[in-house]
N, C-alpha and C positions, 0 to 999 in steps of 0.2 A: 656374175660370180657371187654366191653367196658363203659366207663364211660360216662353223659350226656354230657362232654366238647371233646367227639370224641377219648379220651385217651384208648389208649390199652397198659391192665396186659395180660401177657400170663403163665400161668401154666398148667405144663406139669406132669405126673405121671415118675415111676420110670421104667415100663414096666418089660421085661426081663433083663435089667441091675440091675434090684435091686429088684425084687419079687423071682426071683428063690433062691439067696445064702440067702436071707430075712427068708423065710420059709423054707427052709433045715433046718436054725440053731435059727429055733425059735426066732427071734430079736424081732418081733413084742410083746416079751412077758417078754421085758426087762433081765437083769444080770441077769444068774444063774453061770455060771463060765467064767474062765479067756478065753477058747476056744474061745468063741464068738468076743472075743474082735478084731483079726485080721479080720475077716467077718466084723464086724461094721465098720474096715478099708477101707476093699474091697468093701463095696457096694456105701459106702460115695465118693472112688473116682470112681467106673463105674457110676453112677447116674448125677457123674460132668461131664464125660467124652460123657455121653449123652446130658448134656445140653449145651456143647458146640456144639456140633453138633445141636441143633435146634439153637440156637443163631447163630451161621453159616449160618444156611437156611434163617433165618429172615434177616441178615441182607443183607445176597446175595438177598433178595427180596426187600429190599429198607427200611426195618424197622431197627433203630435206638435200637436194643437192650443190655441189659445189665444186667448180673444176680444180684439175689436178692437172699440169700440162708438163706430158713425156720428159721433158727436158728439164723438169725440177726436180725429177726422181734418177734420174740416169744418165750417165755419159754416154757416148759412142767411140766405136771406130772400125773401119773397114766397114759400114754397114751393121754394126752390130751390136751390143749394149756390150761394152768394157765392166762399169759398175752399177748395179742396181743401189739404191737407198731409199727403204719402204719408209721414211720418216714422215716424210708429207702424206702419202694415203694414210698412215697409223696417227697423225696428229687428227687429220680431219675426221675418219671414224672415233677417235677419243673425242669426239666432240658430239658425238650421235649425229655425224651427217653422213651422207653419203658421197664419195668421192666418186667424181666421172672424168676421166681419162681419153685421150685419143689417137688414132695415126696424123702423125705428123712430121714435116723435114726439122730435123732436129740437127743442131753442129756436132760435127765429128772432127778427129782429132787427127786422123788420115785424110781423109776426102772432104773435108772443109765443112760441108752439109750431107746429109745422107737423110734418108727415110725410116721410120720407126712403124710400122706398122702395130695396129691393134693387137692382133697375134703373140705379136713377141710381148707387148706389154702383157697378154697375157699370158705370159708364161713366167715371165718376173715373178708377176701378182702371186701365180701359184704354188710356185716355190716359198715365198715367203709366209702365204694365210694358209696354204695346204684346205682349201676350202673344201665345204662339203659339197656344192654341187656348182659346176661352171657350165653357161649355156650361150649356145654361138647360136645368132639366128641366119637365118637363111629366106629365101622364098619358094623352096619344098619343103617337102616333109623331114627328108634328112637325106644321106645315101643312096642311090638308086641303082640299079644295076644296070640302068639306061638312062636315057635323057626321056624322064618324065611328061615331059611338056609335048614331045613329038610321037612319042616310042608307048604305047598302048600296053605293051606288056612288060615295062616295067617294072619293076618289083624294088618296095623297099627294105633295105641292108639294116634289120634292128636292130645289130652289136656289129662293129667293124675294129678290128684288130689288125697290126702288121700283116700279119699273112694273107686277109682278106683284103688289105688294101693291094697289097702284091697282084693277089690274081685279078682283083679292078682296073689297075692299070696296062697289066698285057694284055686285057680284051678294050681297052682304049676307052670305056664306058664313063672314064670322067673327064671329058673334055673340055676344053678352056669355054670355049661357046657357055657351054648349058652351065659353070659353075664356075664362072668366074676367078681361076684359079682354085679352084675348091682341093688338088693333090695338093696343094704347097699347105694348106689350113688344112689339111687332115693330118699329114705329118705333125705340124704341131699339136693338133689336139691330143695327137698318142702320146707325146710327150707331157703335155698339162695331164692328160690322163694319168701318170705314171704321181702328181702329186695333189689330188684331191680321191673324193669318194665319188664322185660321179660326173661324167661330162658325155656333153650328147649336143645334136646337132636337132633345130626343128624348126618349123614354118613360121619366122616371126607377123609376117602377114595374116595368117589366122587371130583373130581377135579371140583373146582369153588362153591362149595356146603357150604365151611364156607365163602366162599369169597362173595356170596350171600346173604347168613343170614347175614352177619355184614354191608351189605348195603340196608336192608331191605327188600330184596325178598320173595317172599313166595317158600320156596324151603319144598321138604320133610322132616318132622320131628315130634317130638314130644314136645308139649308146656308143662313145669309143672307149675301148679298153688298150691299157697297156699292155706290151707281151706281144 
């Protein structure tokens, strides 16, 4: 996410450090017994243990980073952020660094623990910096109107709006398989769409490829628009 004053958020999901033991023991579906409670342990420190390794990378590449964790900027409940408070990401950009953020099980005020995914962080973020351009990576190009990796005729989606995601989904063409969830993160991007100048989905795999889009190139991808 970048901001109109040039400022970079970076949030990162929880991957395989924190989706497999997540979903083995149900976290996502808050307290049901005491079992869970070392899992909520475990995933809270691999999830840190991953973001020190991207905070690593950035700053071995010259970025001034510095974590920012879900839980010191927002409440929950029911699964869902109650209150946002952008104080912590605006102190650490007042400082010319870079804040980096993650999914993570955060306490909720209903469900005892619940899950915070990157997504919703980014949709906080967007509402509050209204930034100029927010970029999700992926490992395609963006959109497809099939599953790329199998399906030869393929084609990718360069603007995807409500209605185009409508007709995506009755032809079945975004499947959990090939995009890991990718309807539930499309839905939110129309929304993040709805408060920045531009968001678009592209192949974080390609080397140079988000290093492009954040300096304005026209590289492969998909744009999501609100509406």
């Amino acid at each position: 996410m970048r901001a109109s004053t040039g400022v970079l958020v970076v949030v990162h999901g929880a991957g395989s450090f924190g989706h497999i033991v997540a979903k083995e023991h149900r976290l996502h579906e808050g307290y049901r017994d005491d079992g869970q409670l070392e899992h909520v342990a475990r995933v809270q420190r691999d999830v840190r243990e991953l973001s020190v390794r991207v905070i690593g990378a950035l700053i071995d590449s010259g970025i001034r980073a510095v974590s920012v964790p879900p839980a010191s900027a927002a409440t929950f409940k029911g699964g869902a952020v109650k209150e946002f408070d952008p104080s912590p990401f605006d102190d650490v950009m007042g400082m010319q660094l870079t804040p980096v953020t993650f999914g993570d099980v955060v306490p909720d005020e209903s469900m005892r623990f619940s899950i915070c995914s990157g997504d919703l962080l980014m949709l906080e973020l967007a509402r509050h910096l209204k930034p100029e351009l927010v970029v999700f990576c992926a490992d395609v190009d963006g959109v497809f109107t099939g599953d790329p990796k199998t399906d030869e005729g393929a084609t990718l989606v360069p603007r995807l709006g409500r209605e185009a995601l409508t007709e995506l989904r009755k032809g079945d063409s975004l499947n959990a398989d090939v995009t890991g969830g990718m309807l539930g993160k499309l839905g939110r991007m129309l929304d993040i769409a709805s408060h920045c100048e531009k968001c678009m989905i592209l192949n974080g795999d390609v080397p140079g490829r988000l290093e492009g889009a954040l300096r304005g190139d026209d590289v492969p991808s998909t744009t999501v628009v609100p509406g």
